[in-house]
VOPAGU-2260 file (C-alpha; in pm, 1 decimal, decimal comma):
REM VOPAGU-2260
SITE   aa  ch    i         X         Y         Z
SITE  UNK   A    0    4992,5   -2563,6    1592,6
SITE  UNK   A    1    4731,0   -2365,0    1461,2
SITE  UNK   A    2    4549,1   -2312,1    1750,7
SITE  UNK   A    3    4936,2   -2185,4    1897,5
SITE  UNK   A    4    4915,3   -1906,5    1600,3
SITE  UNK   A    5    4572,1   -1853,1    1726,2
SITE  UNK   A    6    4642,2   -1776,5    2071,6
SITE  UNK   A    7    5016,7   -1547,0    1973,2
SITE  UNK   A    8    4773,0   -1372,0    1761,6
SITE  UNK   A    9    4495,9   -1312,6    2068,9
SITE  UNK   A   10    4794,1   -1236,8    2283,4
SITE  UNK   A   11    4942,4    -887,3    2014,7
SITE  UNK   A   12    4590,8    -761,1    2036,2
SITE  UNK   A   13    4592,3    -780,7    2411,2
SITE  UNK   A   14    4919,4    -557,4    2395,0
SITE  UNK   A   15    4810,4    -346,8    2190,1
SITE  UNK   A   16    4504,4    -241,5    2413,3
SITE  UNK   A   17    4715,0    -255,1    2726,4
SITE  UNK   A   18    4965,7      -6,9    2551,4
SITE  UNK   A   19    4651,6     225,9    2530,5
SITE  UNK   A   20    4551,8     180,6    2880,0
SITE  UNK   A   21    4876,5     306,5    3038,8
SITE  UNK   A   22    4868,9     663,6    2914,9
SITE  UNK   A   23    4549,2     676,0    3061,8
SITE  UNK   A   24    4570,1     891,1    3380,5
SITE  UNK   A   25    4178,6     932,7    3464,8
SITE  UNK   A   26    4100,1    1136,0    3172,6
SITE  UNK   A   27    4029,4    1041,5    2790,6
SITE  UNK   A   28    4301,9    1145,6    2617,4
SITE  UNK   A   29    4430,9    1217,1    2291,4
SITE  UNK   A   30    4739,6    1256,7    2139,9
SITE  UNK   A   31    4864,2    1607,6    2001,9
SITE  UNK   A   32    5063,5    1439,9    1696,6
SITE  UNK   A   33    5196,1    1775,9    1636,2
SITE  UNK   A   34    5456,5    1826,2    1914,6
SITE  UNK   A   35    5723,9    1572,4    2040,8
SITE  UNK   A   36    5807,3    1702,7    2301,3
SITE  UNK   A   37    5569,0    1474,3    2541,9
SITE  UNK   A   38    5288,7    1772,3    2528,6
SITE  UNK   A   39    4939,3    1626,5    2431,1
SITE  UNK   A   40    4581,1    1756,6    2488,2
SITE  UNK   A   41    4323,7    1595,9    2659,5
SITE  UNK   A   42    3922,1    1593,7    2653,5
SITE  UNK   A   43    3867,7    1915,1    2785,4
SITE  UNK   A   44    4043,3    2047,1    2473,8
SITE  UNK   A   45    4356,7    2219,6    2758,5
SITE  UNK   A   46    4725,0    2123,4    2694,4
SITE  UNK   A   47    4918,6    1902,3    2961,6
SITE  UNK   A   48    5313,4    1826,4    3000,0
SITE  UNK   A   49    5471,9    1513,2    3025,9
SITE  UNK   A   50    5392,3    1535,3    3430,2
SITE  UNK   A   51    5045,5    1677,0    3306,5
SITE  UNK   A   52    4996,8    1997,9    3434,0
SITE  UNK   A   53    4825,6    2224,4    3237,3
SITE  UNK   A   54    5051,0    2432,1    2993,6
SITE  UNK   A   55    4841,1    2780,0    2898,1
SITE  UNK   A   56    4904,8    2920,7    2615,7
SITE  UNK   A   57    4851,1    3281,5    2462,4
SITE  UNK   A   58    4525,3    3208,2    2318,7
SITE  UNK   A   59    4405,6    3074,8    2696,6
SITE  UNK   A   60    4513,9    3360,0    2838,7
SITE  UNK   A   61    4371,0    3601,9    2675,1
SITE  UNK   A   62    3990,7    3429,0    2665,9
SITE  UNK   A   63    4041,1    3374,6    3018,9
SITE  UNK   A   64    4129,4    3742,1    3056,5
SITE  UNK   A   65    3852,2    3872,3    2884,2
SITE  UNK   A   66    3621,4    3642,1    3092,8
SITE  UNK   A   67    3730,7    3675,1    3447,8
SITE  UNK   A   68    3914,7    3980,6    3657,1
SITE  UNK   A   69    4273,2    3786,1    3671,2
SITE  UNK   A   70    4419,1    3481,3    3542,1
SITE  UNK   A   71    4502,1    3361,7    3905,4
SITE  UNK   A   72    4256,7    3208,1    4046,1
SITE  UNK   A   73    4030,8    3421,2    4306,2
SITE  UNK   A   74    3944,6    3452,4    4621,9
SITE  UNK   A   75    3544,5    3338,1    4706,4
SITE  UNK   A   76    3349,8    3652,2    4693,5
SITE  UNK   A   77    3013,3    3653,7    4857,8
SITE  UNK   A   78    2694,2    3777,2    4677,7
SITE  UNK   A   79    2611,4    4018,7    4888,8
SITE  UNK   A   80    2978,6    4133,8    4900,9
SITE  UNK   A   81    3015,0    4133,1    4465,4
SITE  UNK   A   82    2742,4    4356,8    4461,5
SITE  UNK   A   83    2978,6    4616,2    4649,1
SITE  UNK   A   84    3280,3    4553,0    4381,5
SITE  UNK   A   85    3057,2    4623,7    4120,3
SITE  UNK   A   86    2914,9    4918,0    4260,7
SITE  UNK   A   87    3112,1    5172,6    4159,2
SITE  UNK   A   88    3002,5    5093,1    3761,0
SITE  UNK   A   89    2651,9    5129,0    3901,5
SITE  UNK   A   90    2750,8    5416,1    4075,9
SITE  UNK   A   91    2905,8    5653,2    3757,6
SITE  UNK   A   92    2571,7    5542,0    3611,3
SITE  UNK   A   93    2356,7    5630,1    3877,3
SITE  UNK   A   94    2521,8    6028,7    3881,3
SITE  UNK   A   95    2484,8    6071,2    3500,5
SITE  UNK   A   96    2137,8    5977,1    3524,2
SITE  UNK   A   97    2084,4    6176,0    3818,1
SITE  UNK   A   98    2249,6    6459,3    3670,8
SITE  UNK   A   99    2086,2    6414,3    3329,6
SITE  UNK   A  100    1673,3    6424,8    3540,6
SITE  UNK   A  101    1755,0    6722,1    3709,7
SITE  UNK   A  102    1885,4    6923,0    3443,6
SITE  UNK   A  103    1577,7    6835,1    3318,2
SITE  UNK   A  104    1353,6    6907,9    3638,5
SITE  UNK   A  105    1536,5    7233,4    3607,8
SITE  UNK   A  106    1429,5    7373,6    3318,4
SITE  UNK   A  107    1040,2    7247,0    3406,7
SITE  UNK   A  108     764,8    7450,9    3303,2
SITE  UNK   A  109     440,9    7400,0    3157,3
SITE  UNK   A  110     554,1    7531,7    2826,4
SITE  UNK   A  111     800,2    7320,3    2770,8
SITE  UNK   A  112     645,3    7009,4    3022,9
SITE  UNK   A  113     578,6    6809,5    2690,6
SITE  UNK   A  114     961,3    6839,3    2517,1
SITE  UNK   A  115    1054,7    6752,3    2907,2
SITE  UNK   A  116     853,4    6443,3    2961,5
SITE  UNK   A  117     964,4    6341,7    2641,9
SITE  UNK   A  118    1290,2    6322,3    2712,0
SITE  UNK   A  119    1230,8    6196,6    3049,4
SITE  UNK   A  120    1085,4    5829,0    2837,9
SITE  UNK   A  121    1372,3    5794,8    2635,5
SITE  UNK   A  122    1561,5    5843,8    2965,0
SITE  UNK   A  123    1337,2    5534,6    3066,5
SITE  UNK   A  124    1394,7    5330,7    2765,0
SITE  UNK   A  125    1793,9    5364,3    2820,3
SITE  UNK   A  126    1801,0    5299,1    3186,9
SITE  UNK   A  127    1674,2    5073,1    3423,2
SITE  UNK   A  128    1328,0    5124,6    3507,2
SITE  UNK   A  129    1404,8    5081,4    3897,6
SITE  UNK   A  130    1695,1    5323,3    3840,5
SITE  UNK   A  131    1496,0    5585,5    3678,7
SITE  UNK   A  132    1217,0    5557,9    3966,7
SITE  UNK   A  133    1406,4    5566,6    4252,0
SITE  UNK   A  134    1642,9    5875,9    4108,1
SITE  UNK   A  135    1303,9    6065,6    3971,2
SITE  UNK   A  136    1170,1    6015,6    4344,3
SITE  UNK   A  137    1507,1    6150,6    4501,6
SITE  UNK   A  138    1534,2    6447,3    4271,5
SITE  UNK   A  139    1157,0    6533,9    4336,8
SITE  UNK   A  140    1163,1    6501,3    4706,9
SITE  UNK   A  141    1454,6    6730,6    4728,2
SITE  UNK   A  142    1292,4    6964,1    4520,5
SITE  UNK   A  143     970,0    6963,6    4706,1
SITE  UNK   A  144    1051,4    6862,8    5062,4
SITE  UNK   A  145    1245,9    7176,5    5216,4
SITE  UNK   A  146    1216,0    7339,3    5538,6
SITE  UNK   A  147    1128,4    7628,2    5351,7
SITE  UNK   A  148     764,4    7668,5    5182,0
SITE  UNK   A  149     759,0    7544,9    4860,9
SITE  UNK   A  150     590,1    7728,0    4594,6
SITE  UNK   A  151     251,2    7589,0    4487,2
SITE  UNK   A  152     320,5    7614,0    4109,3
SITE  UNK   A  153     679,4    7428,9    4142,8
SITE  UNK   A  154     461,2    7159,1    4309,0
SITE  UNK   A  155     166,9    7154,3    4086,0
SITE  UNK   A  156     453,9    7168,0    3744,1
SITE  UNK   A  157     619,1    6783,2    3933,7
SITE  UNK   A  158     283,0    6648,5    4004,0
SITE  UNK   A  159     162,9    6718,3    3612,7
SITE  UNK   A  160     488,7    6558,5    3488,4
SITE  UNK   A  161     432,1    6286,1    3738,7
SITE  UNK   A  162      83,8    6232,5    3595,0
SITE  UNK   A  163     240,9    6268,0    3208,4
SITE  UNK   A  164     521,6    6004,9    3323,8
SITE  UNK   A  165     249,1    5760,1    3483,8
């Protein structure tokens, strides 16, 4: 008879284990003790309904926000193609600096080329170096490359602030 008690006793901790297993849908779960209204939360930290889809809440939403462009889910966007959605970031960028360089290539002169080339480093420091290259090269060869005869001083003030720069 004790062996019987032995075996009822096997057979409650077999229960209890199955009870565990059918909750299980795939995913390690565990219980949100909180609610009873069937919600709980499982591994990933997200919370599911009784059916369990994924219930967001506020504080979801707004990380999610703050992390992608929508909180519907997006379209596949190409690299080559992302770099034209961002582009127009890169773009306001790209006219400040090239409006900040040739306000400065304006006022160029050799008395002030030091103060000028100056500025034209801490331009470098702020910006991207590849930014600041190509837009110095742009604003120079506009300067310089006219069908009209450029004066020798204009072109002997950008190549000493090109030799400063380098």
């Amino acid at each position: 008879m004790e062996d019987g008690d032995d075996v009822g006793d096997e057979d409650d901790d077999n229960d209890e284990d199955e009870g565990d297993d059918d909750d299980d849908d795939g995913e390690d779960v565990v219980e949100n003790n909180d609610d009873d209204d069937g919600t709980w939360e499982d591994i990933y930290g997200r919370m599911r309904s009784k059916d369990g889809s994924i219930i967001k809440s506020s504080k979801t939403e707004e990380s999610e926000d703050t992390s992608t462009a929508g909180s519907a889910p997006q379209k596949y966007i190409p690299p080559a193609l992302r770099k034209s959605a961002g582009s127009d970031d890169k773009k306001k960028v790209l006219e400040r600096l090239a409006k900040q360089l040739k306000g400065s290539l304006n006022r160029l002169a050799e008395a002030n080329m030091h103060s000028i080339a100056g500025q034209i480093e801490n331009m470098y420091r702020q910006n991207s170096r590849n930014d600041m290259n190509q837009t110095l090269f742009d604003l120079i060869h506009q300067a310089v490359v006219t069908p009209v005869l450029t004066p020798e001083r204009l072109v002997m003030e950008y190549a000493m602030l090109i030799a400063i720069l380098h």
